[in-house]
C-alpha positions as CSV (number, residue, x, y, z in Angstrom):
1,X,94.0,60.2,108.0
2,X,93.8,63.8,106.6
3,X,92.5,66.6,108.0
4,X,89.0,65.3,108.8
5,X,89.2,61.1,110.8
6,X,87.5,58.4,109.4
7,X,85.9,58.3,112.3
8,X,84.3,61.5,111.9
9,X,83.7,61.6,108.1
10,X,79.9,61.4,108.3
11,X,80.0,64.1,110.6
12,X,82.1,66.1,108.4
13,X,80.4,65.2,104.8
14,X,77.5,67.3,107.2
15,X,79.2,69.7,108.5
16,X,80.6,70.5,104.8
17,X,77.0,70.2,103.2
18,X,75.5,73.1,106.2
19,X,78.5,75.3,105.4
20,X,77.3,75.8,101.9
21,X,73.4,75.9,101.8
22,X,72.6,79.6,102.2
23,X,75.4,79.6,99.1
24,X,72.9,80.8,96.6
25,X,71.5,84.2,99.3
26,X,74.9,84.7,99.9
27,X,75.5,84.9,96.1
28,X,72.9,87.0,95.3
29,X,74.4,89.5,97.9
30,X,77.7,89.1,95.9
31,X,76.3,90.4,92.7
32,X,74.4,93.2,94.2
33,X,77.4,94.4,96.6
34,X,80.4,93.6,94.9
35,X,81.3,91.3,97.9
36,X,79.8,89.1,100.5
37,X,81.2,87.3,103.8
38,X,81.1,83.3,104.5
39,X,80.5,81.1,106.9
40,X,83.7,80.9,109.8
41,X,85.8,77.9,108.6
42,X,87.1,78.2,112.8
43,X,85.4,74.4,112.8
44,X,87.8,73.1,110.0
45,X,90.7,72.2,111.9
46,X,93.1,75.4,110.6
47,X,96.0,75.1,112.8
48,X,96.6,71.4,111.3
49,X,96.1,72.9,107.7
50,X,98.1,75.9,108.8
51,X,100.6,73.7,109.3
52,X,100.9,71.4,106.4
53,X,100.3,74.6,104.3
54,X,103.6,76.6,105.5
55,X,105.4,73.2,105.3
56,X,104.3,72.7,101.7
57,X,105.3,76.4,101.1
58,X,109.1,75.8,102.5
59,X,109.9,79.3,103.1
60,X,107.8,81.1,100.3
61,X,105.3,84.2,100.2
62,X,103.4,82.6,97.5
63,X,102.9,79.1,96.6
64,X,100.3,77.9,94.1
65,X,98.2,75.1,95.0
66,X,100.4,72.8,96.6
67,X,99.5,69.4,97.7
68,X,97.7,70.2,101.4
69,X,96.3,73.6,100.0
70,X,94.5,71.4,97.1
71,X,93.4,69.0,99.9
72,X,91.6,71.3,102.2
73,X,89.6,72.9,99.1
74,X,89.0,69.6,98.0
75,X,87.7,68.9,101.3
76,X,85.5,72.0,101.7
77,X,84.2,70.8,98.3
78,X,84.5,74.3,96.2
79,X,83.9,72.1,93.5
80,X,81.1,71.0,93.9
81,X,79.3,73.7,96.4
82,X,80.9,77.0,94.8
83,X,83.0,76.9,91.3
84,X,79.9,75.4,89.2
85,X,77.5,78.5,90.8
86,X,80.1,81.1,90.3
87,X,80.7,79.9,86.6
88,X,77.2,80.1,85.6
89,X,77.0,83.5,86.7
90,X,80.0,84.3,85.0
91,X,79.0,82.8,81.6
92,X,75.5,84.6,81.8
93,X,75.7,87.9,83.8
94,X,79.5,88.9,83.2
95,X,79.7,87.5,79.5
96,X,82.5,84.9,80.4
97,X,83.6,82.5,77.3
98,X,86.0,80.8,78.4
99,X,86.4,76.7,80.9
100,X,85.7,76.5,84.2
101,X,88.5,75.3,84.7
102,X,90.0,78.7,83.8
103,X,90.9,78.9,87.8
104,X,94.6,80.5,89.7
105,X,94.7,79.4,93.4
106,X,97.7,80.4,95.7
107,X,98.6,80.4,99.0
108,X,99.9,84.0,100.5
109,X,102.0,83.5,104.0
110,X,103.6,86.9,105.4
111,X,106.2,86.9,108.1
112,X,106.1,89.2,111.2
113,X,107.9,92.5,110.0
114,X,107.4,91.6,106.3
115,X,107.4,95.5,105.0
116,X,107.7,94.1,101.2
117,X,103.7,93.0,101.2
118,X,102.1,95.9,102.5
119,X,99.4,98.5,100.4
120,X,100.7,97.0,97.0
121,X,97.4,97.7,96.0
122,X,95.6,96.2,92.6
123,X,92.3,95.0,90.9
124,X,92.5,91.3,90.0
125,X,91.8,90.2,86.4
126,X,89.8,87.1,87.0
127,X,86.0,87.8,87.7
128,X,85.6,86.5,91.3
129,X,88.1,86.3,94.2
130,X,88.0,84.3,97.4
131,X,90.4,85.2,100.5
132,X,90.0,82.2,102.9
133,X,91.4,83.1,106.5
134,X,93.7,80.1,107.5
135,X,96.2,81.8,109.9
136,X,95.5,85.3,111.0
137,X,97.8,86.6,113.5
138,X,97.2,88.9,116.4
139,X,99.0,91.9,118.2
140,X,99.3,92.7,121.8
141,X,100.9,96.7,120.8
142,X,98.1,97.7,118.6
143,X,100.5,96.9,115.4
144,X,98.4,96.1,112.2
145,X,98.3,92.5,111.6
146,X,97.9,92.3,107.5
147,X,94.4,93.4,107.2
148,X,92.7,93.7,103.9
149,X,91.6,97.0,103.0
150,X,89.4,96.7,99.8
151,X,87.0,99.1,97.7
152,X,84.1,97.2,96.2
153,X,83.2,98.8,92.5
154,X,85.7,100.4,92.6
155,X,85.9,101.1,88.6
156,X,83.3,99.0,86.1
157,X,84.8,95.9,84.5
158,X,87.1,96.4,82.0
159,X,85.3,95.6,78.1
160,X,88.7,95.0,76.3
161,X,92.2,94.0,77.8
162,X,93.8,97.7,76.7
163,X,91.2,99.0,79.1
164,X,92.1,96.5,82.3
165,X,95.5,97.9,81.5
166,X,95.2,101.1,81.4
167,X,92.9,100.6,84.5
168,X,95.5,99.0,86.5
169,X,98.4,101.2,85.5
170,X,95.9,104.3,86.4
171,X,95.0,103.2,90.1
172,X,98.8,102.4,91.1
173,X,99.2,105.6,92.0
174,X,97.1,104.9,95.4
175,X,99.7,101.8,95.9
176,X,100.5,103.2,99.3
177,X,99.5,104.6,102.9
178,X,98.9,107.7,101.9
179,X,97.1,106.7,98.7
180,X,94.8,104.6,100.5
181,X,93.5,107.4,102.2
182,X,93.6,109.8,98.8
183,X,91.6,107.2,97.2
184,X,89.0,106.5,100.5
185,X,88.0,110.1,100.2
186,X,85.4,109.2,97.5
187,X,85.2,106.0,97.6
188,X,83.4,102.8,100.0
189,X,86.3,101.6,102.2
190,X,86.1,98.4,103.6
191,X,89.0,96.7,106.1
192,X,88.5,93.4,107.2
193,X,91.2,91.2,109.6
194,X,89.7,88.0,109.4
195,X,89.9,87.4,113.4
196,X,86.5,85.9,112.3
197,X,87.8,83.4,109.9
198,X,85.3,84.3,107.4
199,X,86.2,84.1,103.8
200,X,85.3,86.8,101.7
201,X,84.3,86.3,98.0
202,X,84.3,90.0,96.0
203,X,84.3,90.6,92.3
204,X,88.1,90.7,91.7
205,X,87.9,92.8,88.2
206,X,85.6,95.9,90.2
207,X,87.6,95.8,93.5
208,X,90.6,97.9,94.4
209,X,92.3,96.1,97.5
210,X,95.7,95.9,99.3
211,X,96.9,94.5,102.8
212,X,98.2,96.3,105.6
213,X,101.7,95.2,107.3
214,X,102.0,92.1,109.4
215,X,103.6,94.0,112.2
216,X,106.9,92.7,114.3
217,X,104.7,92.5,117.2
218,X,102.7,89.9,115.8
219,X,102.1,86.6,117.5
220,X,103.0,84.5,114.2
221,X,102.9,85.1,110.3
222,X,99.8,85.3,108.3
223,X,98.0,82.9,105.8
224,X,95.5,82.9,103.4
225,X,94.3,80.7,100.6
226,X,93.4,82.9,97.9
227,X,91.2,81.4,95.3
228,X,90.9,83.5,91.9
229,X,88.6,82.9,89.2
230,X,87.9,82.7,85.5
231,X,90.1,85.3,83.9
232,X,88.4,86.8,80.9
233,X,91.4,88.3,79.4
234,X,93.6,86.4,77.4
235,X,96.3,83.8,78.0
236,X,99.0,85.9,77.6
237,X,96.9,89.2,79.2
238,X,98.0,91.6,81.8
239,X,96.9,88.9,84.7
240,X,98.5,85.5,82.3
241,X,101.9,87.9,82.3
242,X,101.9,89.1,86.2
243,X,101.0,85.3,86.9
244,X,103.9,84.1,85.0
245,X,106.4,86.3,86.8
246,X,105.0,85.2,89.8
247,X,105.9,81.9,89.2
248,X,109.6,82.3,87.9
């Protein structure tokens, strides 16, 4: 039957349509903030998508859209609610030239005691990215449990693809603790666990972000679905290359 009965599908078709109509405020918040919060998706049945997710992911950190990640966006209805709103503001407030179909989406699943995915931090090169809370862990000794510390406008987008470069190379020098808090010193720090289940949609180009540790006390591993779009480099740009290496 899917994540949502057929029993129920009426109720969900609604339930899907409410979650999205405040989409546009919400969007104008986006472009004058850098980011902006979304409804809780604590009603969308996440331990079942959990679930099928890590299954699907067999053992991986990353996984790009596999099958039951591409069904629950399909079943939010990004499509149709968020991509076309996001693309029109891309082609005619940030200059975007390229498809809307010019989309990366991957699921990210860290283990308890995973010290490999911790402050690695970066600016995206698509325009808009969406971190959608589908497990998030908790911690009964205080530990940190992966939470996302980011810095909205953080740097202006870059105008050419030698300038995202340089951009990139020049903030990986706060790709740690201790850099986090250099680089916090003059700068709008934002951390964010996502007990709430709340996505957050920021402008990935402008936003300097990184996770903290899923620590071994944890109660289970964290996952999120993060949705990136419309890269206005080119194919074989900084973010096509980093994507590709990814994938090998």
């Amino acid at each position: 039957m899917g994540i949502f009965s057929v029993e129920h599908l009426g109720d969900k078709l609604m339930e899907v349509q409410k979650y999205w109509e405040d989409i546009d405020f919400r969007l104008e918040h986006l472009m004058k903030d850098g980011f902006v919060k979304l409804p809780s998706l604590k009603h969308f049945g996440l331990e079942s998508v959990a679930s099928k997710i890590s299954n699907d992911m067999s053992g991986s950190t990353f996984a790009e859209l596999c099958p039951s990640h591409d069904k629950f966006i399909s079943q939010l209805s990004m499509s149709e609610y968020l991509t076309p709103k996001l693309f029109d503001i891309a082609r005619k407030k940030l200059g975007f030239k390229g498809d809307i179909s010019n989309q990366y989406h991957i699921a990210r699943r860290v283990e308890a005691g995973n010290s490999k995915e911790m402050y690695r931090a970066h600016f995206d090169s698509h325009l808009f990215t969406m971190v959608l809370p589908v497990k998030i862990p908790t911690s009964a000794d205080g530990g940190s449990i992966g939470e996302l510390i980011y810095f909205p406008n953080a740097r202006k987008s870059p105008r050419s693809e030698i300038s995202n470069f340089i951009g990139k190379a020049y903030h990986k020098r706060f790709a740690s603790k201790q850099g986090m808090e250099k680089f916090s010193v003059r700068h709008e720090q934002i951390t964010d666990d996502f007990q709430d289940y709340k996505p957050l949609l920021f402008i990935g180009n402008r936003t300097l972000h990184t996770n903290k540790q899923v620590s071994l006390g944890c109660s289970s591993y964290r996952l999120t679905l993060l949705a990136h779009f419309f890269d206005p480099s080119p194919k074989y740009g900084v973010g096509g290359m980093l994507r590709m290496l990814r994938s090998r």
